[in-house]
C-alpha positions in Angstrom: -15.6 2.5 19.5 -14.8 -1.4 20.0 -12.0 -1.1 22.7 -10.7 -4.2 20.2 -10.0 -1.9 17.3 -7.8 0.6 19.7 -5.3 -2.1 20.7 -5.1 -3.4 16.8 -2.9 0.4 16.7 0.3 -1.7 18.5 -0.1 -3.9 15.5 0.0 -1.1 12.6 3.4 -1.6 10.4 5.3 1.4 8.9 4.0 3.8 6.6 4.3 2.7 2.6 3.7 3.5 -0.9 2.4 0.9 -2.9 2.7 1.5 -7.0 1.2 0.0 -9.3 0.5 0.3 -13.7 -1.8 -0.8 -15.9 -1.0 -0.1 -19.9 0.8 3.6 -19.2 -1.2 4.8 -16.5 0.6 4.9 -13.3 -1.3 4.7 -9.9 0.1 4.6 -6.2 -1.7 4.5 -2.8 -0.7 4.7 1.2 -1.0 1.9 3.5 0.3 0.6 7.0 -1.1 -2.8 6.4 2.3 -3.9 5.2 4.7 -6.9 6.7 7.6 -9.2 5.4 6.0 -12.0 5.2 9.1 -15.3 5.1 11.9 -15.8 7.0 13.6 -16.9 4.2 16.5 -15.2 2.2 16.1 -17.2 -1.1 12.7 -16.5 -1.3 11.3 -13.4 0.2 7.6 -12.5 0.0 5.9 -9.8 1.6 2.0 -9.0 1.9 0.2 -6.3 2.0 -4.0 -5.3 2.4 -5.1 -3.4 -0.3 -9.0 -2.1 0.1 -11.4 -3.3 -2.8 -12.7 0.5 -3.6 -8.6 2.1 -4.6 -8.3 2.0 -7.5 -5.2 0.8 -6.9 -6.5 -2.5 -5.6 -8.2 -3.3 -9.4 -5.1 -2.4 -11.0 -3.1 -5.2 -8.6 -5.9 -7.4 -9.5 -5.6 -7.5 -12.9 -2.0 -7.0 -13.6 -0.4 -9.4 -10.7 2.6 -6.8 -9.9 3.2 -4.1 -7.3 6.1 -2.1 -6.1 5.8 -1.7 -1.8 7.9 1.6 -1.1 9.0 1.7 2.8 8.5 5.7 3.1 11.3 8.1 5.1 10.3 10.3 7.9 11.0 12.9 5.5 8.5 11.9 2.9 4.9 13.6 4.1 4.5 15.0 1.0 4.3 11.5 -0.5 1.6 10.4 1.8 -0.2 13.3 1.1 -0.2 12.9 -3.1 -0.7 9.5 -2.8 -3.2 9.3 0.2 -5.8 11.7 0.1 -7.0 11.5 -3.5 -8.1 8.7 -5.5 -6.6 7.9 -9.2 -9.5 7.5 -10.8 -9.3 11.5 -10.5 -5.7 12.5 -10.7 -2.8 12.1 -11.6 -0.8 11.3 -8.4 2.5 10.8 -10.4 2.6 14.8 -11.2 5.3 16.2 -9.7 6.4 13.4 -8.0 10.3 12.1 -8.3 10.0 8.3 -9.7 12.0 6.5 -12.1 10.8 2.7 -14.0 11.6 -0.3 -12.1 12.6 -3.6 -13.7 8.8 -4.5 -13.5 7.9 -1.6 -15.4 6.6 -0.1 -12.2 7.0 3.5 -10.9 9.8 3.2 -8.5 9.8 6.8 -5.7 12.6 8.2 -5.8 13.9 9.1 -1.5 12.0 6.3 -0.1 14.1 4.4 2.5 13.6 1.2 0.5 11.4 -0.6 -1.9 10.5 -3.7 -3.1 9.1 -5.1 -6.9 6.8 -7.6 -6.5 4.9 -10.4 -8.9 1.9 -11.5 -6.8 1.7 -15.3 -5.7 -1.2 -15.8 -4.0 -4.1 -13.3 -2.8 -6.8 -14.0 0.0 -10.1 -12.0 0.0 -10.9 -10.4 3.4 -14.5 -9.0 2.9 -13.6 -5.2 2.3 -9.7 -5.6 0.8 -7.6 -8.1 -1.0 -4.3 -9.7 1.3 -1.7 -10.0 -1.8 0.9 -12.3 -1.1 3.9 -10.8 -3.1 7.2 -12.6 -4.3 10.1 -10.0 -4.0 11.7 -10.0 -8.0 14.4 -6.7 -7.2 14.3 -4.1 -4.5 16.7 -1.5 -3.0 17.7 1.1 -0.4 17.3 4.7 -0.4 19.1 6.0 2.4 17.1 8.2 4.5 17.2 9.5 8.3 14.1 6.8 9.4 11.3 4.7 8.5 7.9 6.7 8.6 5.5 5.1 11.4 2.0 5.5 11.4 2.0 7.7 14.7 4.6 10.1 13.7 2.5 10.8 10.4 -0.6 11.6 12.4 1.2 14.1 14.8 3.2 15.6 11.6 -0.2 16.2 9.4 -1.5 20.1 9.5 -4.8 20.1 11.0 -6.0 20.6 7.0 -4.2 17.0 6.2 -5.8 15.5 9.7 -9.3 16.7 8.6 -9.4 15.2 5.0 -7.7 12.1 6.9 -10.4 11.7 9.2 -12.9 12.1 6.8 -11.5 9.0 4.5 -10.8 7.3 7.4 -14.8 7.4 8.2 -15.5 6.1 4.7 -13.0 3.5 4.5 -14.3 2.4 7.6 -18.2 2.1 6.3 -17.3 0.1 3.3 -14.9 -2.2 5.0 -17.7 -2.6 7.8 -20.4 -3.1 5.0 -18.3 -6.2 3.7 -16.8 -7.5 7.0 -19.0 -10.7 6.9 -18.8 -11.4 3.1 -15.5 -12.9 2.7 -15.4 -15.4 -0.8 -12.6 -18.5 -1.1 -10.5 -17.0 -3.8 -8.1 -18.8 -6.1 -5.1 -16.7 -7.5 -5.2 -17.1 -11.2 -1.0 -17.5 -11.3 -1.1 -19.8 -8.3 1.4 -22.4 -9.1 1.7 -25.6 -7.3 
């Protein structure tokens, strides 16, 4: 393994949930490819990498909204409804504490703090989508810590670390697959 791709780990931002809906069907994903993204307080963005086979990453696409959810320490069993199955097949939403946002978006219920977002911009990046997203409302759950992507590793059952692996290794072909074919892409809302 590229000695490179170890030392991108010191780079990895907190764990999140990222929601999104299309018509009535709700959809959510993990990632750790999360970061504020301005320094300023009248206009806050944030951006986040979303890989072009979630289902998750269409959805974003075509509707131009998504809710970032910065998970507590004490929300594993959100990573694991929302992580280790796709949407296309399930209904990740089942069982799991949400209420509507002001964007119409699933909001998690718990989470240490979330954000609605209307996406600005978007930059394709061979295997995912960077979506530059304008925060619209957001909030704070409380909560005893943000979730970090080492302390979910170690806290995963050996069950959770093997399915993990396992999508890791296939995430990892497709984004490979696409590394070199990255396409100029204009955001259909851009405004100038």
């Amino acid at each position: 393994m590229d000695s490179n791709y170890e030392l991108l780990h010191d780079l990895t931002s907190p764990v999140v949930a990222i929601t999104c809906l299309r018509g009535k069907r709700k959809n959510g994903m993990i990632v750790n490819s999360a970061m504020r993204a301005s320094l300023s307080p009248d206009r806050p963005l944030v951006s986040i990498y979303v890989h072009k086979f979630t289902y998750s990453h269409d959805i974003i696409f075509e509707t131009g909204k998504f809710a970032l959810h910065v998970l507590d320490k004490s929300q594993m069993d959100v990573v694991y409804k929302l992580g280790f199955k796709s949407g296309r097949e399930a209904d990740k939403f089942k069982d799991l504490p949400h209420r509507t946002g002001k964007l119409g978006l699933p909001i998690l219920k718990d989470c240490y703090s979330y954000f609605e977002c209307e996406v600005v911009n978007a930059m394709d990046t061979g295997g995912s989508t960077c979506f530059l997203g304008s925060v619209v409302n957001g909030g704070s759950g409380g909560g005893t810590g943000v979730l970090e992507s080492d302390h979910m590793r170690n806290a995963m059952s050996d069950e959770w670390k093997e399915l993990y692996l396992k999508n890791l290794k296939v995430a990892q072909r497709f984004i490979t697959e696409r590394a070199g074919k990255i396409k100029p892409l204009i955001w259909k809302g851009l405004k100038s």
